[in-house]
C-alpha positions as CSV (number, residue, x, y, z in Angstrom):
1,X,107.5,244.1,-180.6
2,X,108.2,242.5,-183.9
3,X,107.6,243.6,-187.1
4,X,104.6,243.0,-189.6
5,X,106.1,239.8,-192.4
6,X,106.2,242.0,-196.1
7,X,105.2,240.3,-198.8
8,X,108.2,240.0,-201.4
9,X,106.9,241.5,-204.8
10,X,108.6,241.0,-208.2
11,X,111.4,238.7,-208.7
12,X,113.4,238.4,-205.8
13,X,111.9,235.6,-203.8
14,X,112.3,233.5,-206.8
15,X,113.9,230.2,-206.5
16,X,115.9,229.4,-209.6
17,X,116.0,226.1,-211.2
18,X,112.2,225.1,-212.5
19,X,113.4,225.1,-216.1
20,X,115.7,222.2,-214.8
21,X,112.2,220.0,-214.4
22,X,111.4,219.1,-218.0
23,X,115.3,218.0,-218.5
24,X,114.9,215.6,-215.6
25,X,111.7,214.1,-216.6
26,X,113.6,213.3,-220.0
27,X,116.4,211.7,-218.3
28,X,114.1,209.6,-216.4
29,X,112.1,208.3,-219.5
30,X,115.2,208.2,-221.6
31,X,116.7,206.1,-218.7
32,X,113.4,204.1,-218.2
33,X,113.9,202.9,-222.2
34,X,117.0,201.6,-222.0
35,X,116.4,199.5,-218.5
36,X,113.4,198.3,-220.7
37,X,116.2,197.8,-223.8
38,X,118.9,196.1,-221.4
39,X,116.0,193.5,-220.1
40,X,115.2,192.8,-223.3
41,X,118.4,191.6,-224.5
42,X,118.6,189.5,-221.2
43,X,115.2,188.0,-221.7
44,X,116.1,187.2,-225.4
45,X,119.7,185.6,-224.2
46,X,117.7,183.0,-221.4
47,X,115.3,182.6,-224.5
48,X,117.9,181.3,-227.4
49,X,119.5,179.5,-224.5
50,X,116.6,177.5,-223.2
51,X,115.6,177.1,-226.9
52,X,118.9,175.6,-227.9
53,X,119.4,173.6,-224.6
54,X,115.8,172.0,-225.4
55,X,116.4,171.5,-229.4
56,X,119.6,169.6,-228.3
57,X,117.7,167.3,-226.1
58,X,115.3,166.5,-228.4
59,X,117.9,166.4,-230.7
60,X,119.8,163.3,-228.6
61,X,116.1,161.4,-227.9
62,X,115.8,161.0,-231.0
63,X,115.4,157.5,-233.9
64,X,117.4,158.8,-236.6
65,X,119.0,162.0,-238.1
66,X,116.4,163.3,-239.7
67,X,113.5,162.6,-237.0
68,X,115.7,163.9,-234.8
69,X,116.4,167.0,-236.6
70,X,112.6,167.9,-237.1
71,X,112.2,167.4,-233.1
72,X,114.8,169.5,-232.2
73,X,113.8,172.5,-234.4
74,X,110.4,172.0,-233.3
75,X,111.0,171.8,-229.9
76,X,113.2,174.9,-229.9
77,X,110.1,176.7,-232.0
78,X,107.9,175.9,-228.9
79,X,110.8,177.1,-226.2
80,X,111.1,180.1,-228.1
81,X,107.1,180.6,-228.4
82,X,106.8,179.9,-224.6
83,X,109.0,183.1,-224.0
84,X,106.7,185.2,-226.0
85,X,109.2,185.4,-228.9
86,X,108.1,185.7,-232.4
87,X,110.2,182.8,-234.3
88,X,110.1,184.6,-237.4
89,X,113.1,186.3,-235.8
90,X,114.7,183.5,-235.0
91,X,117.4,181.3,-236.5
92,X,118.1,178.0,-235.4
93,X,121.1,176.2,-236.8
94,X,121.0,172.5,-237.8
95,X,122.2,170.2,-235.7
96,X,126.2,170.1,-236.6
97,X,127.4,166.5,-236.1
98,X,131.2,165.9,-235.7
99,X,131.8,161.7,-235.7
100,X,128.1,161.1,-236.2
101,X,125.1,160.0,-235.2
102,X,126.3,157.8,-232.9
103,X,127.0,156.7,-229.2
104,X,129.1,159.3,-227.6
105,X,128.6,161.6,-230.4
106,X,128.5,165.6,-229.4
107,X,125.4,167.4,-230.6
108,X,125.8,171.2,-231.1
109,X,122.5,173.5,-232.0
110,X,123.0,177.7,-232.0
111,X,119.9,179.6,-232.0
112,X,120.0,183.4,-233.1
113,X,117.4,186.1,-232.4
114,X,117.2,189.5,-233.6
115,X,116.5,192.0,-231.0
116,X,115.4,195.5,-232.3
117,X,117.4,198.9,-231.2
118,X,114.2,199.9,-229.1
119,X,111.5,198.2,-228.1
120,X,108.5,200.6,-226.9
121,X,106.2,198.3,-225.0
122,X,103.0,198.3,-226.9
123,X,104.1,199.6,-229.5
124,X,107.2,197.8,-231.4
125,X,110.4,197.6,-232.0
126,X,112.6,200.4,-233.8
127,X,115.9,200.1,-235.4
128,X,118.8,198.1,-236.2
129,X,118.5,194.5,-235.3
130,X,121.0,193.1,-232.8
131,X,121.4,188.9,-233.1
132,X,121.7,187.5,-229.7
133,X,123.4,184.4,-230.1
134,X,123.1,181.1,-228.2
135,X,124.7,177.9,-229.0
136,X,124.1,174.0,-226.6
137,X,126.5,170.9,-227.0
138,X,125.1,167.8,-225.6
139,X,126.0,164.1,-225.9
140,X,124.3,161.5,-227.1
141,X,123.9,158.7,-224.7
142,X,126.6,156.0,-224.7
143,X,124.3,153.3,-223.6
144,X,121.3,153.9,-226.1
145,X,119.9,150.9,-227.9
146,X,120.3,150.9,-232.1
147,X,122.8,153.0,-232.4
148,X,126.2,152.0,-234.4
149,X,129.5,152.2,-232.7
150,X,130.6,151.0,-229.5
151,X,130.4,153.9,-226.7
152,X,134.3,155.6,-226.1
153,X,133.3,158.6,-224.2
């Protein structure tokens, strides 16, 4: 015959390791942030990219220097606003021009934008600003009408 089950009373049927709770819920969220952080300085790299790969292209499709340099900012404006990115962050470079606006002639645009410490979602973004910086070379087309030069690329 077996003997009645006692109930344990006191301490001793404690099992250790509950104050270890709250420290793990802080790891998680503190983890959580800076997943959240790290995707935010990828999402802002494929932004300044696709902002300075567009401005450049604008840049090439372009009459004359100055036209061409109002597209290209503008356009990169607009690739940066279809991100979600506030351009007041943003720096876009003019268009450095080596030999000229002419055939053959290598356009380079960098775009910079400042991404903040931490970024809460729905709240802001705290801290020191990081500039993610990046920068497009394109060439102008050697067999475009009006342009000065003969084509030797």
């Amino acid at each position: 015959m077996r003997a009645p089950l006692r109930r344990c009373r006191g301490d001793s049927g404690q099992v250790g390791g509950i104050e270890v709770l709250p420290f793990g819920f802080l790891i998680f969220v503190a983890g959580t942030l800076l997943l959240a952080n790290v995707w935010g300085v990828i999402d802002a790299k494929l932004a300044t990219t696709s902002a300075a790969r567009e401005g450049a292209r604008a840049f090439v499709e372009g009459d004359d220097v100055y036209a061409a340099a109002a597209e290209a900012e503008f356009r990169a404006q607009e690739s940066l606003a279809a991100y979600g990115r506030n351009d007041e962050r943003a720096t876009i470079s003019a268009p450095t021009l080596p030999h000229g606006f002419t055939r053959c002639g290598r356009v380079t645009i960098t775009v910079t934008y400042d991404v903040p410490a931490l970024f809460v979602p729905f709240i802001g973004g705290f801290g020191d600003l990081a500039p993610v910086r990046s920068t497009y070379t394109e060439l102008i087309d050697p067999f475009r009408d009006g342009l000065p030069g003969p084509a030797l690329c």
